[in-house]
VOLOVO-736192 format. One record per residue (C-alpha): residue in three letters; x, y, z. Coordinates in steps of 0.2 Angstrom, whole numbers, plus 5000, padded with zeros to 4 digits. Each point is the difference from the previous one (the first is absolute). Example, Ala and Ser with C-alpha at 12.3 -4.5 7.8 and 13.67 -1.06 7.14 Angstrom:
BEGIN
resn:Ala, px:5062, py:4978, pz:5039
resn:Ser, px:5006, py:5017, pz:4997
REM end
This chain:
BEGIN
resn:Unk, px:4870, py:4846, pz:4970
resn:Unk, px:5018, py:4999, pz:4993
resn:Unk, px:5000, py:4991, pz:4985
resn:Unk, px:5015, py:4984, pz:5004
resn:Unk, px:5016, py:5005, pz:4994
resn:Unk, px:4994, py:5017, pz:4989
resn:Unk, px:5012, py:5012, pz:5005
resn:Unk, px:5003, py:5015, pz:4989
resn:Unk, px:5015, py:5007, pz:5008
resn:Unk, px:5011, py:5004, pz:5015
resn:Unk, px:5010, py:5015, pz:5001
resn:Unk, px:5012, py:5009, pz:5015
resn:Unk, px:4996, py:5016, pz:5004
resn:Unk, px:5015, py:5012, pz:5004
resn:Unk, px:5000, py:5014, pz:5012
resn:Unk, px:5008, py:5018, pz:4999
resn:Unk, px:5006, py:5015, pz:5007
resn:Unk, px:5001, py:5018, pz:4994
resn:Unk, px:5017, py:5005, pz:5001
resn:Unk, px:4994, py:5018, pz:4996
resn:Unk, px:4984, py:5005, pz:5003
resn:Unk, px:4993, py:5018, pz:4997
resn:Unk, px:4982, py:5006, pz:5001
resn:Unk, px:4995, py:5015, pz:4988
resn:Unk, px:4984, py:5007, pz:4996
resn:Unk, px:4982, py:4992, pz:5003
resn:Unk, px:4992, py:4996, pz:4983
resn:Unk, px:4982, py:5005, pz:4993
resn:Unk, px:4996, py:4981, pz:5003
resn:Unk, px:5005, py:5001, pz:5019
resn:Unk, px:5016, py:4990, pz:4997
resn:Unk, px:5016, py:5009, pz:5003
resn:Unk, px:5015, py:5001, pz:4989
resn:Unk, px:5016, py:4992, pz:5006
resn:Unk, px:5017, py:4997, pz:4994
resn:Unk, px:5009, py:4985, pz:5007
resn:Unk, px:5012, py:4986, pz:4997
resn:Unk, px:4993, py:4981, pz:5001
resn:Unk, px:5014, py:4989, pz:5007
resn:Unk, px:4992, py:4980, pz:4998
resn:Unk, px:5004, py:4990, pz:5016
resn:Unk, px:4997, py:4983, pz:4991
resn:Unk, px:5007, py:4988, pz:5016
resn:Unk, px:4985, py:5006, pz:5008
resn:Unk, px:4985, py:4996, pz:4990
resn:Unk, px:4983, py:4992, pz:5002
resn:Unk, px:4993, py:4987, pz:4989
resn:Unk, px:4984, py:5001, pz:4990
resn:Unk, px:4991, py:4983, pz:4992
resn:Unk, px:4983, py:5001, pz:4990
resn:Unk, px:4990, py:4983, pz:4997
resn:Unk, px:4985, py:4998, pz:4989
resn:Unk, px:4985, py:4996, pz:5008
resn:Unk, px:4983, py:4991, pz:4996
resn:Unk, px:4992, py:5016, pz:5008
resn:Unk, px:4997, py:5017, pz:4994
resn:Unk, px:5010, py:5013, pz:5007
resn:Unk, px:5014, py:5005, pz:5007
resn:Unk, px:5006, py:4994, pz:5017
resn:Unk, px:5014, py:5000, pz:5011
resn:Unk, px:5009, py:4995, pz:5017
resn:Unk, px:5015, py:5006, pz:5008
resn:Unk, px:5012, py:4994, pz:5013
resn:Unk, px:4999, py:5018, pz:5007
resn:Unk, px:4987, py:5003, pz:5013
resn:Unk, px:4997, py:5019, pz:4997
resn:Unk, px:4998, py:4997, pz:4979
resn:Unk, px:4984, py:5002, pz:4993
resn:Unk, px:4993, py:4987, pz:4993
resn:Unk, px:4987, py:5007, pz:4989
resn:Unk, px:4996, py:5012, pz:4986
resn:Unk, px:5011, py:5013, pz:5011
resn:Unk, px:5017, py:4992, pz:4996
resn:Unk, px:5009, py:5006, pz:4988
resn:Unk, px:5005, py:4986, pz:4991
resn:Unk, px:4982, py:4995, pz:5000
resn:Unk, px:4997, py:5016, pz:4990
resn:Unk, px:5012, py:4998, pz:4991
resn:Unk, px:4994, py:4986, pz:4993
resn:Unk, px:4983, py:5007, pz:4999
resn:Unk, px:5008, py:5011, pz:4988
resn:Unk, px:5008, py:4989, pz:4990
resn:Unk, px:4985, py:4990, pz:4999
resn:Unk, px:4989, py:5017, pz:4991
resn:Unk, px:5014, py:5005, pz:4989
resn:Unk, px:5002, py:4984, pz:4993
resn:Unk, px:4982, py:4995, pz:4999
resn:Unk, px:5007, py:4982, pz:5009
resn:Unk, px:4987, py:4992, pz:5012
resn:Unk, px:5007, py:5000, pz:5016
resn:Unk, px:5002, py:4982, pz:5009
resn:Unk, px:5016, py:5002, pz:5012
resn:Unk, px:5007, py:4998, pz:5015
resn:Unk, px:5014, py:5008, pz:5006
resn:Unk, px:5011, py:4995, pz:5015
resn:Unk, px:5011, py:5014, pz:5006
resn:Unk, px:5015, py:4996, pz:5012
resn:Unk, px:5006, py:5017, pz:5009
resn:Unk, px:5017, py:5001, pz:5006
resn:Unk, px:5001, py:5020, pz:4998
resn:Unk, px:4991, py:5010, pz:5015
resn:Unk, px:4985, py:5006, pz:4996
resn:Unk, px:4997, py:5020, pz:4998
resn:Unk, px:5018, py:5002, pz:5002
resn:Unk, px:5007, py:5012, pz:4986
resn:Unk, px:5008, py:4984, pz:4992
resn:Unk, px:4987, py:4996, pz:4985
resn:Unk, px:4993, py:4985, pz:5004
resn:Unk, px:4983, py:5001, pz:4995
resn:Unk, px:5004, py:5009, pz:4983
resn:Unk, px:5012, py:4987, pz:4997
resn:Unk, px:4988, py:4984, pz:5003
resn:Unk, px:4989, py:5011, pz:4990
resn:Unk, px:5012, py:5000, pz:4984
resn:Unk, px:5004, py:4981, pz:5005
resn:Unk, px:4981, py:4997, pz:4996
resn:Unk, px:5001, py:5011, pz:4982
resn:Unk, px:5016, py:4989, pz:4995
resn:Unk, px:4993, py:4982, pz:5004
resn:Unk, px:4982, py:5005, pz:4990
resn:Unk, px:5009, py:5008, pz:4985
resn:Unk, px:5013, py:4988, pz:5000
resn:Unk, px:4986, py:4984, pz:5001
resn:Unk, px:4988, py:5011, pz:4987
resn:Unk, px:5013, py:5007, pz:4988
resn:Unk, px:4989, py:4996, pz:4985
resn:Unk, px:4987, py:5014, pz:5007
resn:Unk, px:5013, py:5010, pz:5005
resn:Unk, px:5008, py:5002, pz:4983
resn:Unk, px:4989, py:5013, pz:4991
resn:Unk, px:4998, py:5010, pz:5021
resn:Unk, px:5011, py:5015, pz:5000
resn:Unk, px:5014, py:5000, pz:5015
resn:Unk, px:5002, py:5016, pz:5004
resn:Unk, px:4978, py:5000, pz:5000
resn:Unk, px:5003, py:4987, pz:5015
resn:Unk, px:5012, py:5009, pz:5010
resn:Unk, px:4988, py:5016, pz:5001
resn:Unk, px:4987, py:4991, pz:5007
resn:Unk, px:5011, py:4991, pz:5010
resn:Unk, px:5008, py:5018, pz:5008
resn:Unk, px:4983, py:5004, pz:5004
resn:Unk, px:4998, py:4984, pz:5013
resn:Unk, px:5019, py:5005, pz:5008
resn:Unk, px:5012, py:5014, pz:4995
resn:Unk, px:5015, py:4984, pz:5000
resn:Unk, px:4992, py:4988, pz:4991
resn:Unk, px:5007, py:5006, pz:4983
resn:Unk, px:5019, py:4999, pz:5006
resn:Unk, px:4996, py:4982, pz:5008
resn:Unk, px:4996, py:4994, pz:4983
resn:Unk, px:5017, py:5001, pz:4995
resn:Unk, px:5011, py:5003, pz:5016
resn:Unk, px:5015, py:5004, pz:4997
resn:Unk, px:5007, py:5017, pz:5006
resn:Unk, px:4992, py:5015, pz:4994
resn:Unk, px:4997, py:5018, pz:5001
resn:Unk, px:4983, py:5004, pz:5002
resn:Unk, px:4986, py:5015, pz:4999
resn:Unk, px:4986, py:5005, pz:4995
resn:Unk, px:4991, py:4990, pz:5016
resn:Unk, px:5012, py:4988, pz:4997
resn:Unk, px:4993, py:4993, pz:4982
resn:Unk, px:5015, py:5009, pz:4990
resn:Unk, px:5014, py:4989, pz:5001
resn:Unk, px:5018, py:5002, pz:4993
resn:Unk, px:5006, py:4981, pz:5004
resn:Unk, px:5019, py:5001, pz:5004
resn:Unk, px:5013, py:4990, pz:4996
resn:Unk, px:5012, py:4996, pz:5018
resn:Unk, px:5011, py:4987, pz:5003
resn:Unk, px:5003, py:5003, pz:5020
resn:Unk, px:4999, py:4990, pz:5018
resn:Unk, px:4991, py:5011, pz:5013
resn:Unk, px:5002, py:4993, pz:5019
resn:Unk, px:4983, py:5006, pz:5005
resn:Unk, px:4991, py:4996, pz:5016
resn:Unk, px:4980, py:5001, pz:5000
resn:Unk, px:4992, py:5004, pz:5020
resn:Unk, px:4981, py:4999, pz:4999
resn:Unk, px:4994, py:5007, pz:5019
resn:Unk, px:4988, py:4987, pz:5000
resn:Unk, px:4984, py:5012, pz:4996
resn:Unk, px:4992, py:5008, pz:4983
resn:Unk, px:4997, py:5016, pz:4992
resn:Unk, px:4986, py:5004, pz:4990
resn:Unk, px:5007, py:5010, pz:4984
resn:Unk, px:4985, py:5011, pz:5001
resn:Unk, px:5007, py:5005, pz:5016
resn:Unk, px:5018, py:5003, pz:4995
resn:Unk, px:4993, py:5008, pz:4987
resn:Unk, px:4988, py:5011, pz:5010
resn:Unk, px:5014, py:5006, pz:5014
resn:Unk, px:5013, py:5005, pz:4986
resn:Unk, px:5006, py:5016, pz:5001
resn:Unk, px:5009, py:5006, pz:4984
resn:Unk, px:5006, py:5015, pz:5010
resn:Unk, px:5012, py:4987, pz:5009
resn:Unk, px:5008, py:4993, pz:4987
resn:Unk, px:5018, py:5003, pz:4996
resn:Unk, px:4999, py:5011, pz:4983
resn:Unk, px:5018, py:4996, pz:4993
resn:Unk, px:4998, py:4980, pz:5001
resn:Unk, px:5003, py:4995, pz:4981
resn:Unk, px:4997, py:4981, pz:4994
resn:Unk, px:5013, py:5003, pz:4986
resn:Unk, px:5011, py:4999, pz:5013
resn:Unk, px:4998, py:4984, pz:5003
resn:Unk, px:5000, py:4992, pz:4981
resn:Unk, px:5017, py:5009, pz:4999
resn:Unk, px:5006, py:4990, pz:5013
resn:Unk, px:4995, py:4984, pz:4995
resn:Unk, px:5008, py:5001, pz:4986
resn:Unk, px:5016, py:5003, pz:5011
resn:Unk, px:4996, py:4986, pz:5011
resn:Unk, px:5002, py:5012, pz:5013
resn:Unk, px:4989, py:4994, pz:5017
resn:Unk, px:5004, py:5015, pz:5011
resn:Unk, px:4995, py:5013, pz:4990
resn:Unk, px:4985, py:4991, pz:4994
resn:Unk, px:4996, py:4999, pz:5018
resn:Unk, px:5003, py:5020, pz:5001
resn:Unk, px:4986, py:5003, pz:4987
resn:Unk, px:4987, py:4987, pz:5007
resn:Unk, px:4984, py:5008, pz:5005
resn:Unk, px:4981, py:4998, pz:5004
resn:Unk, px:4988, py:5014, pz:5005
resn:Unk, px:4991, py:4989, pz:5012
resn:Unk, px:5015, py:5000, pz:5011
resn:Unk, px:4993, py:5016, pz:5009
resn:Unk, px:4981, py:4996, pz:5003
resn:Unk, px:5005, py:4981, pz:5004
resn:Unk, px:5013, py:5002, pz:5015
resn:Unk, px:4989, py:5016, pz:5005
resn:Unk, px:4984, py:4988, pz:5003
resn:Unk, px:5010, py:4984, pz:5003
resn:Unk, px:5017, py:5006, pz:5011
resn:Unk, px:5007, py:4980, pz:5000
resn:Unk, px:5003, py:5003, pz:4983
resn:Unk, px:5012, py:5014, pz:5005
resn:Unk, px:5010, py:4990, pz:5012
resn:Unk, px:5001, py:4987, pz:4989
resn:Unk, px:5008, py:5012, pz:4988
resn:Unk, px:5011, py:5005, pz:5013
resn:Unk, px:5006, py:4984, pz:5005
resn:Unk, px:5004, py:4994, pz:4984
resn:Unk, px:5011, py:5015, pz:4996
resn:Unk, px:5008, py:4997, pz:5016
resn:Unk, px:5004, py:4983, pz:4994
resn:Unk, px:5008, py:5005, pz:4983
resn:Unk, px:4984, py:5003, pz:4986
resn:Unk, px:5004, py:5010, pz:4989
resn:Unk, px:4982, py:5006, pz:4997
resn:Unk, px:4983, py:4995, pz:5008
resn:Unk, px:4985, py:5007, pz:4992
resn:Unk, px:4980, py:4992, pz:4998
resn:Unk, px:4999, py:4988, pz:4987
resn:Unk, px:4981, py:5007, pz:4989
resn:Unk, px:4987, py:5009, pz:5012
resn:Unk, px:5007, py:4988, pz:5013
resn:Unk, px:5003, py:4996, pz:5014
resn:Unk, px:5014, py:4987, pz:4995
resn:Unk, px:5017, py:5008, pz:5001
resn:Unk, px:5015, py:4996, pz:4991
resn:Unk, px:5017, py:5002, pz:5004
resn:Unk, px:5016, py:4999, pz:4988
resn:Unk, px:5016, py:4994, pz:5009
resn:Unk, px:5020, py:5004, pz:4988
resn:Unk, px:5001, py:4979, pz:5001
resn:Unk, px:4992, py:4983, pz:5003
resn:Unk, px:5008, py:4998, pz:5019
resn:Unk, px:4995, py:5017, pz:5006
resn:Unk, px:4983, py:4995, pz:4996
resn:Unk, px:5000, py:4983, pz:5010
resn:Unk, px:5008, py:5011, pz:5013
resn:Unk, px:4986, py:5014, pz:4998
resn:Unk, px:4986, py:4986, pz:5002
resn:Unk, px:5007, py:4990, pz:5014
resn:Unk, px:5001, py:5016, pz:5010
resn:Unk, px:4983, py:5005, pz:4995
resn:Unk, px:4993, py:4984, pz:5006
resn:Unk, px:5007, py:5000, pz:5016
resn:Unk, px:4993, py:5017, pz:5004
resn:Unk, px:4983, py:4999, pz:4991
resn:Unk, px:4997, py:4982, pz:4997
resn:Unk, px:4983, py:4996, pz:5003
resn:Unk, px:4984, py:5002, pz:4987
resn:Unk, px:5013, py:5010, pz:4989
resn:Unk, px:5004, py:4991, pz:4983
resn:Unk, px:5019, py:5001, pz:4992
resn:Unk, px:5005, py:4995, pz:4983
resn:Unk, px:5014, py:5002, pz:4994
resn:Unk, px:5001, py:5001, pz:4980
REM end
């Protein structure tokens, strides 16, 4: 039972894209090492609250019917984790309100999951004061490779799986437009179907730091890239038309956002984007979901 009025914190959740995205080797651990740019989309977010209850435990709802709402959610297990770090006795509820599709490439379950660190550390900073942060953050990695960039998300280069971030410092309006199909991807399966053999072997992310720095959308756009491209629109062949079509109607790039299957698409300005969508609906429409950021 919710104890009236004890809430310990509320907290928006940000999506993001990977502007670049590169799969390299796979590691000793099973993981594979990456390089990639996290671009934060922080107009699309979901929002995370945790209550103290009079219970033990940990438990949680969610407006989103397909969410676990057990010991399997990650944000649960987050939580969890915080709980034996710290040696706090968990009595929480969490409430989680989803707005980013779920199992979509976009982050949304490592970002609730960072949500849920930031509320507990923020309401137990006491306890937190002799826990070293960078002791956290591994253990966090370990639950899901983007959870170290979503505690502090803000564009950044990333490797390692993801846990070695160089946070950089960009001042620069992107018209982006984020197309979900309307079904998931599991990221063991993206990750299963890869083939490195595909992958384009002069694709450089320096490329695109360079340009920021210039404020230069299309070449960014010339240097965005994803290795999931190839497995994704070879399993999933909407994905490729959607491409298509949204070259047709002036993006400048289109590439999978993560492991997928959201797409995103760069347009040069604000009103090709509203054009882009408007066109996209009409022909689409339907279960797809359009967001322009």
């Amino acid at each position: 039972m919710l104890i009236e009025g004890k809430r310990l914190g509320i907290r928006e959740a940000p999506a993001k894209i990977n502007l670049f995205l590169k799969v390299l080797d796979k590691r000793s651990d099973g993981y594979h090492n990456i390089d990639t740019f996290f671009l934060p989309i922080k107009d699309l977010f979901d929002t995370v609250e945790i209550f103290l209850t009079e219970d033990s435990g940990i438990s949680i709802e969610c407006n989103h019917s397909t969410v676990p709402i057990d010991e399997t959610n990650l944000c649960v297990r987050a939580a969890q984790l915080f709980a034996k770090v710290t040696n706090i006795s968990a009595s929480w509820h969490i409430r989680l309100q989803k707005r980013i599709p779920v199992a979509a490439g976009l982050g949304g379950g490592s970002s609730d999951a960072a949500a849920i660190i930031h509320i507990l550390k923020s309401f137990y900073r006491r306890q937190m004061a002799s826990y070293p942060e960078e002791k956290i953050k591994k253990l966090l990695s370990k639950l899901g490779a983007d959870i170290p960039f979503f505690l502090n998300p803000i564009p950044s280069h990333a490797s390692g799986t993801g846990d070695i971030l160089t946070p950089l410092n960009i001042d620069l309006r992107i018209p982006i437009l984020l197309i979900n199909p309307g079904f998931p991807v599991s990221t063991k399966w993206a990750y299963k179907n890869i083939d490195l053999c595909k992958q384009k072997k002069d694709s450089y992310i320096g490329n695109i730091q360079n340009y920021f720095a210039s404020k230069d959308i299309k070449k960014i756009c010339k240097n965005t890239y994803n290795s999931f491209d190839y497995p994704l629109f070879k399993k999933f062949p909407i994905l490729e038309l959607l491409s298509d079509f949204l070259h047709k109607n002036k993006a400048a790039t289109v590439h999978i956002s993560g492991s997928g299957p959201t797409l995103f698409a760069i347009f040069s300005s604000f009103s090709d984007l509203r054009k882009g969508a408007l066109n996209l609906r009409k022909e689409f429409g339907g279960k797809m979901w359009f967001f322009p950021a």
